[in-house]
N, C-alpha and C positions, 0 to 999 in steps of 0.2 A: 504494500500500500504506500501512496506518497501525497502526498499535500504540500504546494507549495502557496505562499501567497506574501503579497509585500502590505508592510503597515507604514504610514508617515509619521513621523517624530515630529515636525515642527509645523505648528499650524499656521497657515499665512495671516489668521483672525486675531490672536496671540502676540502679545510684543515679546514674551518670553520662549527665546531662541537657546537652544541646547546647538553647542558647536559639537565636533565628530570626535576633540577628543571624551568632553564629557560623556559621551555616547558611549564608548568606545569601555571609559570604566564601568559605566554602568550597565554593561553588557558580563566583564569580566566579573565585577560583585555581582551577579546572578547566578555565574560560574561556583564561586568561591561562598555564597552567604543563600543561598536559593530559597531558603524558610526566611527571608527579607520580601520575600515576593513570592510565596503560596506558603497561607499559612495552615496546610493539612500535613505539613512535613516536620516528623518527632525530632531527625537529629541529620548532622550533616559530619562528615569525618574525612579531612582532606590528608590522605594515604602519602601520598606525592604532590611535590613540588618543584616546578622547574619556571622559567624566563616562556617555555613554550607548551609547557602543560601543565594541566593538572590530572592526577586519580583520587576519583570520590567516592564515599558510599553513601548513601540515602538511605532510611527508612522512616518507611511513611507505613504506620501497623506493622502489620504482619511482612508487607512487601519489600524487599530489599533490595536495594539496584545499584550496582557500580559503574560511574560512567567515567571514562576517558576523556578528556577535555581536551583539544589544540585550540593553541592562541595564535593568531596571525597579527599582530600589532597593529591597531586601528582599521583594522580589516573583515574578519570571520571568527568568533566561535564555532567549534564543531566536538559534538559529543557525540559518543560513541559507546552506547549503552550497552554493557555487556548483555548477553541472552542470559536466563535462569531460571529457576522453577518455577518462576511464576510469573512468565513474560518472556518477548522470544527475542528483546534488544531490538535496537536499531540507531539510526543516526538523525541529528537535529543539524544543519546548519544555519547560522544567523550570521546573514554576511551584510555590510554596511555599504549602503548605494549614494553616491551621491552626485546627482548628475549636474549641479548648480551648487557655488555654494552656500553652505546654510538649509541647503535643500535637504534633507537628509529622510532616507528610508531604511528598513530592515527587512531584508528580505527572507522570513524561514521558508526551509526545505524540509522535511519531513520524508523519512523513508524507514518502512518496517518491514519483515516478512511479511506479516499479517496480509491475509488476503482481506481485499474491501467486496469479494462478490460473493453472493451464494447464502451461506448460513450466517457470515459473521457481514453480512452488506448493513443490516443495522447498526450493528458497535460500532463499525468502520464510518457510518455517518457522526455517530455520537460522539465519537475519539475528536474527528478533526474538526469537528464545531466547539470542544474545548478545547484544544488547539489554538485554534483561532484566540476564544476569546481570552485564554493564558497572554498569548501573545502581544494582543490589546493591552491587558494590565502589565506585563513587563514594561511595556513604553509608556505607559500612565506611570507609571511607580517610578522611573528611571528619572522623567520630569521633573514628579516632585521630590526628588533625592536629590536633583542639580537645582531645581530653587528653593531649596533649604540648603544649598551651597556644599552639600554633601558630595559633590563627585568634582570640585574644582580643585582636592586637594593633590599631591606630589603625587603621582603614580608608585604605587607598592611593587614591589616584583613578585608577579607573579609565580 
């Protein structure tokens, strides 16, 4: 299954303009703090550390998820959900579009084994319509963490 679709970061309506680096951390702290922005997740355990990754573990109840994270520096996040017993993995990428500047998009990519046809074509609709609207709230939330002045600061290394 795959879903891709872009969201806009800065509204032309809005005098409150997020530049790409702000963008760019507050993509990374998603990475790094993700129970910052969905709050159904118990605990977060960053395994690995590096300038171009990270390894995490998630659990959210019962469900346990390890993801692999590449950083492209002001460019893509990509997470790489290991498969497990209770879920089959896949990849996320959020890569930063910006065709003017100031203009600024996120484009996710979405890709599972999960088949979207047949028996599972319902969850497969349900999945990528909270998908989406996750997505929406990462850049609502990213917003107001850059005017509360929360992502202007020194970049941490990754």
């Amino acid at each position: 299954m795959q879903l891709e679709h872009l969201v806009a970061v800065n509204d032309p309506s809005n005098d409150f303009i997020l530049n790409r680096a702000e963008l760019w951390k507050g993509l990374v702290l998603r990475a790094e703090a993700p129970d910052l922005f969905m709050a159904h997740i118990d605990s977060v355990e960053i395994i690995e550390r590096s300038d171009v990754h990270l390894l995490r573990k998630i659990i959210i109840g019962a469900l346990h998820i390890q993801d692999r994270i590449h950083l492209l520096n002001e460019v893509h996040v990509r997470y790489d959900t290991e498969p497990g017993e209770q879920h089959a993995g896949g990849t996320l990428l959020m890569k930063i579009e910006e065709p003017e500047t100031n203009m600024l998009f996120v484009r996710f990519h979405y890709q599972t084994p999960m088949n979207d046809q047949g028996e599972e074509e319902e969850y497969a609709k349900f999945l990528k319509a909270a998908w989406q609207q996750t997505d929406l709230e990462t850049i609502q939330k990213i917003r107001e963490l850059a005017a509360e002045g929360r992502l202007n600061t020194p970049a941490s290394p990754v």
